[in-house]
C-alpha positions as CSV (number, residue, x, y, z in Angstrom):
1,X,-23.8,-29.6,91.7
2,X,-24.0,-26.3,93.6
3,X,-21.0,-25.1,95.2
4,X,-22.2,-25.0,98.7
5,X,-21.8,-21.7,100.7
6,X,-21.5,-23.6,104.0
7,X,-21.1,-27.5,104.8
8,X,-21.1,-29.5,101.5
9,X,-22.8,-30.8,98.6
10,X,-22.4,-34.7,98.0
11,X,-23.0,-36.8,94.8
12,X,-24.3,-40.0,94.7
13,X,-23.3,-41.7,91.4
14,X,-25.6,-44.9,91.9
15,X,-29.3,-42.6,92.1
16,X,-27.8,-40.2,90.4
17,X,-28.8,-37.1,92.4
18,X,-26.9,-34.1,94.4
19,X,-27.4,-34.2,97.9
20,X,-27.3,-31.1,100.3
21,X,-25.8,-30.3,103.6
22,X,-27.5,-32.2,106.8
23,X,-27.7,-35.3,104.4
24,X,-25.9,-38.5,105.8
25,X,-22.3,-39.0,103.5
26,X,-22.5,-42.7,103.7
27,X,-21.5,-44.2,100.5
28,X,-21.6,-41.1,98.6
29,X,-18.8,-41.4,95.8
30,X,-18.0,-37.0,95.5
31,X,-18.3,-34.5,98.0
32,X,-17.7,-30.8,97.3
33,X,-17.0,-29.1,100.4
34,X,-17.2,-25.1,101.8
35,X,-14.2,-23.9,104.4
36,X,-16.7,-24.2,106.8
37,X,-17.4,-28.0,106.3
38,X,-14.6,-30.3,108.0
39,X,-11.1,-27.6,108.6
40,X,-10.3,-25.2,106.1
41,X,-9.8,-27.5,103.5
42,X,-12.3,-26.8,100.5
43,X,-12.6,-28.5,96.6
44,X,-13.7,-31.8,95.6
45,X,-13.2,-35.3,97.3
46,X,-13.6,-38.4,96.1
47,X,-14.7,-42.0,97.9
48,X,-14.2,-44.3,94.8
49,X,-11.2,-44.0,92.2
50,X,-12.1,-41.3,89.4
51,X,-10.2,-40.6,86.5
52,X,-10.7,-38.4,83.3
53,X,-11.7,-40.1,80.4
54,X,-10.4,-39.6,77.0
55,X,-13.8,-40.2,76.0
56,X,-17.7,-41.4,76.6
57,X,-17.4,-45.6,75.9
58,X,-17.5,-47.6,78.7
59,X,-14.1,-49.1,77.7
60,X,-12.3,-45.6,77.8
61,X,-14.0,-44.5,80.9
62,X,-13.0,-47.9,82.7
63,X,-9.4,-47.0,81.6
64,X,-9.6,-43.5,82.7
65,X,-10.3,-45.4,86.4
66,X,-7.2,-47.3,85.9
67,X,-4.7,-45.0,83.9
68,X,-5.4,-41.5,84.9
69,X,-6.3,-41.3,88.7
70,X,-7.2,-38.5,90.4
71,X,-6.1,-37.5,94.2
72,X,-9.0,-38.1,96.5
73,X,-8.9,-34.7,97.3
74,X,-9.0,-31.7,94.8
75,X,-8.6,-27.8,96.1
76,X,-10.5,-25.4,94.3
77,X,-7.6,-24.3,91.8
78,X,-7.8,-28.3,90.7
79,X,-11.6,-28.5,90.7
80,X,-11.7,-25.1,88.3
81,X,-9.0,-27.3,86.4
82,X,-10.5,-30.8,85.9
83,X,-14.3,-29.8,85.9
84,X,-13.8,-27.8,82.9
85,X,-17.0,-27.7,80.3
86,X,-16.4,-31.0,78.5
87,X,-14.6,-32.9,81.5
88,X,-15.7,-36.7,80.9
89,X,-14.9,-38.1,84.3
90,X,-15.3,-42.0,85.7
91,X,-15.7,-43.6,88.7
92,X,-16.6,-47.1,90.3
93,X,-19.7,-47.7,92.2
94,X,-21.3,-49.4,93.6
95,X,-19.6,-53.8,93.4
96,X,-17.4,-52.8,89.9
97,X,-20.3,-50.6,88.0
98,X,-19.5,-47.4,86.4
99,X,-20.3,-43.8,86.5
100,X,-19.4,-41.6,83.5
101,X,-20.2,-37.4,84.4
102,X,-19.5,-35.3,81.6
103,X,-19.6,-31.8,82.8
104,X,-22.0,-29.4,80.1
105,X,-21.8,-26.2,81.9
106,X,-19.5,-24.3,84.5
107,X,-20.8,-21.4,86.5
108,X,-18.4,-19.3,87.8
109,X,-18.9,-18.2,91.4
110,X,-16.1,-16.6,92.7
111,X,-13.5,-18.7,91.9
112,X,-15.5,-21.7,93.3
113,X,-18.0,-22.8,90.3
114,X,-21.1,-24.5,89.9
115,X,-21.2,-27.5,88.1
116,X,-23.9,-29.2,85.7
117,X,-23.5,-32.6,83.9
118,X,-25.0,-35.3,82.8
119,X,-24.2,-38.8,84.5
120,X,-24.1,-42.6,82.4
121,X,-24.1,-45.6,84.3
122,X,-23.2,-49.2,83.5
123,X,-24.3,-52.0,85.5
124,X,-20.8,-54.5,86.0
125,X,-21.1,-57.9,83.9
């Protein structure tokens, strides 16, 4: 996910795919938003409950959801702090499914990095 220059960049866990600026935010679980997009706030925000992960089972990322919550909205000192290479974070999608991103690779860009991971999913029993 691209730190956007202007506007946002949104992720949507249940595809998975990053979606650019000018794309409806409808039940998009992570947006990562420029200055210029919404006020002067800029970071990460969150639609569904994501936590970090101790690690990469579905029972320790459903945990992570539960035990170790993030704020639904991250400035760009928190971002550069929980999207670190090797961040394992989880969210629920999508009627009690699961999204696991592990984040492989940080770009820096100013202070305001891109971001590149890989993304599990678990369909709900």
């Amino acid at each position: 996910m691209c730190y956007p220059s202007t506007g946002y960049t949104a992720l949507d866990l249940d595809v998975p795919k990053a979606i650019p600026s000018g794309n409806d935010l409808v039940q998009k679980e992570w947006t990562y938003k420029s200055p210029g997009f919404g006020g002067t706030f800029y970071g990460m925000s969150f639609r569904t409950p994501t936590g970090r992960s101790a690690g990469t089972t579905p029972e320790e990322c459903a945990t992570s959801v539960d035990t170790d919550v993030l704020a639904a909205d991250l400035n760009d000192d928190q971002v550069n702090e929980v999207f670190a290479e090797g961040s394992v974070l989880c969210t629920l999608i999508n009627q009690g499914s699961l999204a696991m991103v592990e984040i492989t690779e940080v770009r820096g860009n100013g202070g305001r990095p891109d971001l590149f991971g890989e993304v599990t999913l678990w369909k709900a029993p």
